[in-house]
C-alpha positions, 0 to 999 in steps of 0.5 A, a space after each residue: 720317712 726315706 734316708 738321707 740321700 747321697 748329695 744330702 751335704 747339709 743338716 737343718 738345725 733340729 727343732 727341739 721337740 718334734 711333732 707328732 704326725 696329724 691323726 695322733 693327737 685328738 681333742 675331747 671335751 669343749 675343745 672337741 666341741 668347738 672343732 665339732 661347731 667349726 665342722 658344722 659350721 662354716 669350716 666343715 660347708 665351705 666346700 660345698 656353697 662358698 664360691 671362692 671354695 666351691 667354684 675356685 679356680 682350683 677346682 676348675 671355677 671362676 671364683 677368686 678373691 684376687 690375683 692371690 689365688 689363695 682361697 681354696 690354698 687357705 681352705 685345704 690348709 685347714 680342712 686337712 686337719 680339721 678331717 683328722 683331728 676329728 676323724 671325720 670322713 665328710 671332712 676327709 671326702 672333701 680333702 680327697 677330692 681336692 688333693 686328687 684334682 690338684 693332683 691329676 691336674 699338675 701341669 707337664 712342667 710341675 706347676 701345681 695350680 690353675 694358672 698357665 701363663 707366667 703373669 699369673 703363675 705366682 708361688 705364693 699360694 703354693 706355700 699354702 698348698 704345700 701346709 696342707 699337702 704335708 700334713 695330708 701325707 703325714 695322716 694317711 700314708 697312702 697318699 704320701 708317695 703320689 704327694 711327695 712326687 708331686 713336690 718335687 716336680 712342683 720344686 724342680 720348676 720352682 727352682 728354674 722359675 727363682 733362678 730367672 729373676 725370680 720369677 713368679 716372686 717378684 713381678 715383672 712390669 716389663 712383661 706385665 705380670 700380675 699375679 701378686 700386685 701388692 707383694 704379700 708373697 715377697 713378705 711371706 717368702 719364709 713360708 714355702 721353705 718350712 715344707 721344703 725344709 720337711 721335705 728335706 729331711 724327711 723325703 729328699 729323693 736325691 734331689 737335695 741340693 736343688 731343694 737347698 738352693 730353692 729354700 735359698 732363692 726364696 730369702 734371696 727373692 724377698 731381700 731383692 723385693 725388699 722383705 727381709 724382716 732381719 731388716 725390720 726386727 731391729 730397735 729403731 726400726 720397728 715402730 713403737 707406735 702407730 699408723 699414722 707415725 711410720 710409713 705402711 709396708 708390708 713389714 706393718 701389715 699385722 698379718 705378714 708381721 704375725 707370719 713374719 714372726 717365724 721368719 728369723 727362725 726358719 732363716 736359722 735352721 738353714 744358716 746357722 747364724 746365732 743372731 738370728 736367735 736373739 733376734 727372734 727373741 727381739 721380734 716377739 718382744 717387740 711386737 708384745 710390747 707396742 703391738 700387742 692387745 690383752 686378748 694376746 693379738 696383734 693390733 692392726 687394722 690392716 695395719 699396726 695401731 699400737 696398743 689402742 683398745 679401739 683399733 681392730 684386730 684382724 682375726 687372721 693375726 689370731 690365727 697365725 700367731 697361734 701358728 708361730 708361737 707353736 712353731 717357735 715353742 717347739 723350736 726353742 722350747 721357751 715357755 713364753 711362747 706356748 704361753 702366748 699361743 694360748 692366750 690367743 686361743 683362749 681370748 682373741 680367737 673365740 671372741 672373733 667368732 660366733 658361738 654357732 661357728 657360722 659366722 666371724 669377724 674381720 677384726 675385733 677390738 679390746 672395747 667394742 660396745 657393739 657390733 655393726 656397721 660403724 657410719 661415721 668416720 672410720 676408726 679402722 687404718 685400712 678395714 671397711 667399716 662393717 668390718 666388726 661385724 659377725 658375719 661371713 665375709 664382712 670384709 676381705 674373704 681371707 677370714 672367711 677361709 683361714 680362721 678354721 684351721 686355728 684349733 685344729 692345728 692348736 691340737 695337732 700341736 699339743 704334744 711333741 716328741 722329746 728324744 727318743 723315749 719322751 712326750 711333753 704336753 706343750 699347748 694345754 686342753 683336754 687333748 690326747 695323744 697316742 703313738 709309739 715308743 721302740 714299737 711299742 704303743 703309748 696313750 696320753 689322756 688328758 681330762 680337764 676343763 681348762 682353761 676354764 678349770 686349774 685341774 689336770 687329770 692324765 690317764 697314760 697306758 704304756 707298754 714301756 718306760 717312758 718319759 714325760 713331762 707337762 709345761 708349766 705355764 709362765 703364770 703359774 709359776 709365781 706360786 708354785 707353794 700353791 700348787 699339787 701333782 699327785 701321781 697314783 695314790 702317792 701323796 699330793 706334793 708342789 710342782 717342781 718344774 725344771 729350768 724350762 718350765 717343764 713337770 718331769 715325770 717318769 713313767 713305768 711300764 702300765 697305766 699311770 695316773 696323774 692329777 696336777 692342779 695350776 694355782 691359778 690367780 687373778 691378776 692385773 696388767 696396767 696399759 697407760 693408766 688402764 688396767 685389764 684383768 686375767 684369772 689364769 690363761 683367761 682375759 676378763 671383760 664387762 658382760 654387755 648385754 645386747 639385742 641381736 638381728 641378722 639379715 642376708 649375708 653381704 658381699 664384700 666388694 660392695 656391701 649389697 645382699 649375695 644372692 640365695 645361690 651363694 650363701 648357706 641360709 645358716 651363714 647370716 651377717 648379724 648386728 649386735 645393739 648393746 642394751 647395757 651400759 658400758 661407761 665404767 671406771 675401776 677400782 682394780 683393788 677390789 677385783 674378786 673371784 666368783 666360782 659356781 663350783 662347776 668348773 670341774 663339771 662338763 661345761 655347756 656346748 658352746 662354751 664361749 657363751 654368756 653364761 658358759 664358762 664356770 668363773 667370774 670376776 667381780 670388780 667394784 665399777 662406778 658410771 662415768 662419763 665416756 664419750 664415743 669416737 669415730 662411731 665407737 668407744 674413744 680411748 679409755 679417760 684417765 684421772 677420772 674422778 667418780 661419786 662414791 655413791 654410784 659404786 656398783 658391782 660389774 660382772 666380768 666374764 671371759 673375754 671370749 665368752 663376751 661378744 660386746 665387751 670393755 676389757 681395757 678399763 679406765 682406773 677410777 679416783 674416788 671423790 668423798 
């Protein structure tokens, strides 16, 4: 990290906590487990069949997905920490190979890229880029000089470009330009900014105002293109219901409204202005309240479907919220968000992906009774109808090379500095950090199974006072008189978190060790006379069992084979057929917990698997009368009256864990 340099006029306004740079934090138990998968799956052989990865256009190919020309972006933005959370030198090879091409293929004016003529220059891509760049420079140092040079060239130019209308932003009919046709970048112009912003405060090069001004033309492009969400987050504005009710933008696509979510706040950082708090606070709030699934997702197929448990989520909603909310938590330190980026992680984004990591989907539903092509009317907005399929490309690639990076950077993010002497774990898992305070070394372990177990035990060596401290997540806190932190051989007492939800513990010189123990509890959230069930973190759903097939995996333009040469034989599509039913009415009252006494054990490899996690629920379920809609589950039936004589039990297992599932479950009315 270089000093601030002589133009350096203005400070950014400081994240709350700060995170550590990639390397220093790890992941053991099932978390390490599904990075492992992901590295042995799809994630870690992109590099070395995929077209849109392998012979992209940044590496001197002919393969893109569109004008973007963001795939391969997208694909180092995750295999960077990916290679280092798991300190694996395949993973780092393929990195390095691709940031020494990029690197010695800058053009002499500073474009960073393939493209050479100003209708294909767009900058969007570069936003990508720019992630995985600075967090390439942050895990190993010796790259950082040539990284940050490159930067700043790249910065330079850009800053000349936005200053002739914007070029390379918004495009230019009258010279025919055609590098971002459908405006994701003018909806996305935040995203460049927060690796400038690191570059500012951490490698200005006295270069400082023109970085400034770069951070402030790309706000001001997306106001003149019409993408200032300040404009969007507003009661009257935002759309409280679906497509079909408002007008498509890019404000209500999903995954620019997933993104979009930290625009206010990086905007803060640079003005200052306090409306902008409040309104990020609006912005979260709104999207939870009317767009938002039980898995924690946005709701959108490509665009908002409300709270409809038949629309589809797209699985890189998943991935960038995930993103934003840990952003937003390290920024403001609010429990809610770390909250929601876990309920993501845990629910919406394991279910989307196939226990081998070799195959996803393009969206996921609440209720989704199976898995295939759907060959009646489309229930989707804007998404093909194979596109609840696992498979590897089943519908736009962006999935395909974005979903990897979710875990990765849900360790990365685990823990954060807090002041000079502090380390608060802030997204939970058995996930370990090591890093110094005042020179000298600090290790944080965590064992633990959760979200699968209530059990927490630290291991922290350190060879100076410390401080630290653990969130207390949102859901836990309503019992607190249940729940125990016992430190060393002292006795067992109640958690006693302070005004942000944080356990704070001071730490002596040594080896420190912590057991802390969530009361976790069932509990039931009602959606429009429906009613879903969460034991802790986790969202519950029916089990239904299904007979699966797989056949070559289909290429997404036109939904025909792609040839032996373009695919891994490991990457299949698959259709999964229910052979259980799934017609069910509740009776939330009678909801009941159901532990194998293993949640403190190691869990299997993989976890999100029928009989993988360790807890169950059990529900009182009665056969019901529910029909199918645009080829799938219609919406749940309400005032539903059931024969008492057809009660059953109805298994419920992690939502993730279930791949055909019914979460949103109709609330039955008993007849004698």
């Amino acid at each position: 990290m270089e000093s601030r340099d002589k133009y350096q006029s203005k400070r950014l306004v400081p994240f709350k906590y700060h995170n550590f740079p990639l390397g220093s934090v790890h992941a053991s138990g099932w978390l390490k487990d599904q990075l492992d998968l992901s590295a042995n799956g799809l994630g870690g052989h992109l590099f070395d069949f995929y077209r849109y990865v392998a012979r992209s256009t940044w590496l001197g190919g002919d393969s893109e997905y569109s004008e973007l020309h963001e795939s391969a972006p997208y694909w180092f933005n995750y295999i960077v920490p990916l290679a280092w959370t798991l300190e694996d030198q395949r993973l780092k090879d393929q990195a390095r190979y691709f940031l020494d091409y990029v690197l010695e293929h800058q053009a002499p004016d500073g474009w960073l890229g393939p493209e050479t003529t100003r209708q294909t220059r767009g900058i969007w891509a570069r936003s990508l880029l720019f992630f995985g760049l600075i967090q390439y420079a942050e895990a190993d140092p010796s790259q950082t000089d040539r990284i940050v040079d490159a930067m700043h060239k790249f910065v330079t130019l850009t800053h000349s470009m936005l200053q002739n209308n914007f070029t390379g932003l918004l495009q230019q009919k009258s010279v025919e330009d055609n590098f971002d046709p459908f405006g994701f970048g003018v909806s996305r112009t935040h995203e460049l900014p927060i690796s400038l912003m690191w570059l500012y405060e951490n490698y200005p090069r006295d270069n400082s105002e023109v970085i400034l001004e770069t951070i402030n033309l790309m706000f001001e492009g997306g106001r003149q293109g019409g993408r200032d969400w300040t404009t969007f987050f507003v009661d009257g504005v935002f759309p409280k219901q679906g497509t079909g009710t408002f007008k498509t933008t890019g404000f209500t696509h999903g995954v620019n409204l997933a993104q979009g979510l930290r625009y206010p706040t990086v905007l803060y950082r640079i003005t200052g202005n306090e409306s902008l708090v409040k309104q990020t606070r609006d912005a979260v709030d709104m999207t939870d309240k009317y767009h938002t699934s039980l898995s924690g997702t946005i709701i959108g197929d490509e665009h908002l479907g409300a709270q409809s448990p038949q629309r589809g989520s797209e699985l890189c909603m998943s991935v960038e919220l995930m993103f934003s909310y840990a952003y937003l938590y390290r920024f403001y330190g609010s429990n809610d968000f770390a909250d929601r980026a876990e309920r993501v992680a845990f629910n919406a984004l394991p279910a989307a992906i196939s226990p081998d990591w070799w195959s996803h989907q393009y969206v996921t539903q609440t209720n989704q009774p199976w898995s295939r092509n759907l060959t009646s009317v489309n229930p989707f907005f804007n998404v093909v109808t194979y596109s609840n399929t696992f498979g590897l490309e089943p519908n736009f690639p962006c999935c395909t090379v974005n979903h990897p990076q979710a875990y990765p950077k849900y360790v990365a993010s685990a823990y954060a500095k807090v002041g000079d002497n502090g380390i608060v774990h802030m997204l939970l898992g058995p996930i370990s950090v090591e890093t110094s305070i005042s020179g000298k070394i600090v290790k944080v372990d965590c064992n633990t199974n959760y979200p699968f177990s209530p059990k927490l035990k630290y291991t922290i060596i350190s060879e100076t006072d410390m401080k630290f401290a653990i969130r207390v997540p949102d859901w836990a806190s309503t019992s607190l008189v249940k729940s125990m932190m016992q430190i060393g051989w002292n006795e067992p007492v109640p958690l006693s978190p302070d005004s942000s939800n944080l356990q704070n513990i001071p730490i002596k010189k040594g080896t420190t060790n912590i057991t802390i123990i969530f009361p976790m509890e069932i509990r039931v959230e009602t959606r429009n006379e429906t009613v879903g069930f969460y034991y802790g973190p986790l969202l519950y759903a029916a089990d239904i069992e299904y007979e699966e097939t797989s056949h070559q995996a289909l290429n997404w333009t036109d939904r025909k084979p792609l040839d032996d040469s373009e695919v891994d034989p490991r990457a299949r599509d698959h259709v999964l057929k229910p052979v259980s039913a799934w017609q069910f009415a509740v009776d939330p009252s009678t909801v009941a917990v159901e532990n194998n006494g293993r949640e403190n054990e190691e869990l299997p490899n993989p976890v999100f698997v029928k009989d993988g996690p360790p807890t169950a629920l059990s529900v009182d379920a009665y056969p019901i009368e529910w029909p199918v809609e645009k080829d799938t589950a219609a919406l749940p039936p309400i005032n539903l009256t059931a024969d008492i004589s057809k009660k059953m039990k109805l298994k419920l297992i992690p939502f993730g864990a279930a791949k055909l599932h019914i979460a949103q479950f109709p609330v039955v009315k008993l007849s004698s």
